[in-house]
C-alpha positions, 0 to 999 in steps of 0.5 A, spaced: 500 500 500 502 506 497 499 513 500 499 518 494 499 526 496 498 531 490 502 537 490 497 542 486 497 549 491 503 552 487 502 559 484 505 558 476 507 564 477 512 563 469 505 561 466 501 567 468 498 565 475 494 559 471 493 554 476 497 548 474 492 543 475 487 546 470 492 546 464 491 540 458 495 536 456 493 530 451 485 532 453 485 532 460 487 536 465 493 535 468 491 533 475 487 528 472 493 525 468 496 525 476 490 522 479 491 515 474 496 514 479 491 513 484 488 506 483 492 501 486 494 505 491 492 507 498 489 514 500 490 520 496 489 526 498 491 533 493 493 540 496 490 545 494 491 552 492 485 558 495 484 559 488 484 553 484 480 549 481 476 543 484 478 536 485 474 531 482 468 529 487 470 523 492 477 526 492 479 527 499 483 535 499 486 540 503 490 547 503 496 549 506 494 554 512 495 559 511 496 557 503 502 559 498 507 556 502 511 551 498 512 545 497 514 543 503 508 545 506 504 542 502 507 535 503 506 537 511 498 538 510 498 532 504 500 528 510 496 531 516 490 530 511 491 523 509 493 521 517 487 524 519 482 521 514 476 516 518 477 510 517 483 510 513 488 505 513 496 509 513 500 506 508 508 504 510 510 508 503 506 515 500 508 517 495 509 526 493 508 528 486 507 534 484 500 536 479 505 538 473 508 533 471 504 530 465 508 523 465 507 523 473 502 517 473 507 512 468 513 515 471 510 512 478 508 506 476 516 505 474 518 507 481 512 503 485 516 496 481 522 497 485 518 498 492 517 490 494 525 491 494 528 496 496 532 495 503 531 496 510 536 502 510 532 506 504 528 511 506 525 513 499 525 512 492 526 517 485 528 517 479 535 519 477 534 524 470 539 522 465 542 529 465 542 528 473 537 531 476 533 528 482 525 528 482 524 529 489 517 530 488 515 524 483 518 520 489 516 515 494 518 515 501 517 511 507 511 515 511 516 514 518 521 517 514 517 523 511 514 525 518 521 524 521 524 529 516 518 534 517 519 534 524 527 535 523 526 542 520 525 548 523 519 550 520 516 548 514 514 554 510 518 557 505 523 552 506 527 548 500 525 540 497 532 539 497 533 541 505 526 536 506 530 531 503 538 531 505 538 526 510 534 521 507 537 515 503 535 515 497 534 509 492 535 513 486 533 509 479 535 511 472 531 512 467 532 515 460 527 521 462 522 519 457 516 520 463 519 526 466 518 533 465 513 539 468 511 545 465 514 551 469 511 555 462 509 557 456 513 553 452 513 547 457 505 547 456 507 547 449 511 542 449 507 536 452 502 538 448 505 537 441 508 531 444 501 528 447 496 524 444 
């Protein structure tokens, strides 16, 4: 069982303030694109932003309090909802994807193969881009751990993924970088359109 959290509270600044879980790719939105990754796994939980779009009805969501208040932030209130759900059974793993990626649901999948094995001393799991990259919000973590690394931080607004995940050991796995990429801009928008049936 793997919990998921959907990051889709950010501002897109670079595409003129458009909420990210809006845009369409290939003719769906990209969180519906995000949220194929959904079955199969355990709860899912999608932090919004105060003016973004609804989720699909059924679909258990939450803001930061106050919002815009970064990813990290968004992982803590993504985490405290899944935790909080009635009746919910905690997964041991949950997974941190951010809404923008429109490949993000392939590219889980690939990462969700390597989970029944990955050892006891590993605390998450990312792809590792071709150009060395690490996609730290397309990963998955153990759920103690993430909470640990959390706690571990001073405060976790306005703080950067990279603090969030410095301690932790990764399983990192290659990839050729096919399913990976997020759209920051216009351009990137573009892009994935035009490669996106």
């Amino acid at each position: 069982m793997i919990d998921l959290i959907v990051l889709a509270g950010g501002r897109g600044v670079r595409l003129g303030g458009r909420d990210k879980a809006a845009l369409v790719v290939g003719g769906r939105t990209l969180l519906e694109r995000v949220l194929d990754a959904a079955p199969g796994l355990g709860g899912t939980a999608v932090v919004v932003g105060a003016t973004s779009e609804p989720v699909p009805a059924g679909t258990l969501s939450t803001v930061e309090d106050p919002p815009d208040g970064g990813p990290v932030a968004g992982i803590e209130a993504g985490l405290n909802a899944l935790d909080l759900e009635p009746g919910a059974t905690r997964a041991p793993w949950v997974a941190v994807v951010a809404v923008d990626q429109p490949r993000a649901a392939a590219a889980l999948a690939q990462l969700r193969e390597h989970v029944d094995l990955v050892p006891g001393q590993v605390d998450a799991l990312a792809h590792l881009h071709p150009e060395g990259a690490v996609q730290w919000l397309l990963g998955i973590y153990r759920r103690d751990r993430l909470r640990w690394a959390l706690h571990s931080l001073p405060r976790t607004r306005d703080i950067a993924v990279r603090q969030l995940v410095a301690d932790l050991r990764w399983l990192l796995i290659a990839t050729d970088g096919e399913d990976l990429g997020d759209v920051d801009t216009p351009a990137d928008l573009a892009h994935w359109q035009h490669r996106t049936p």
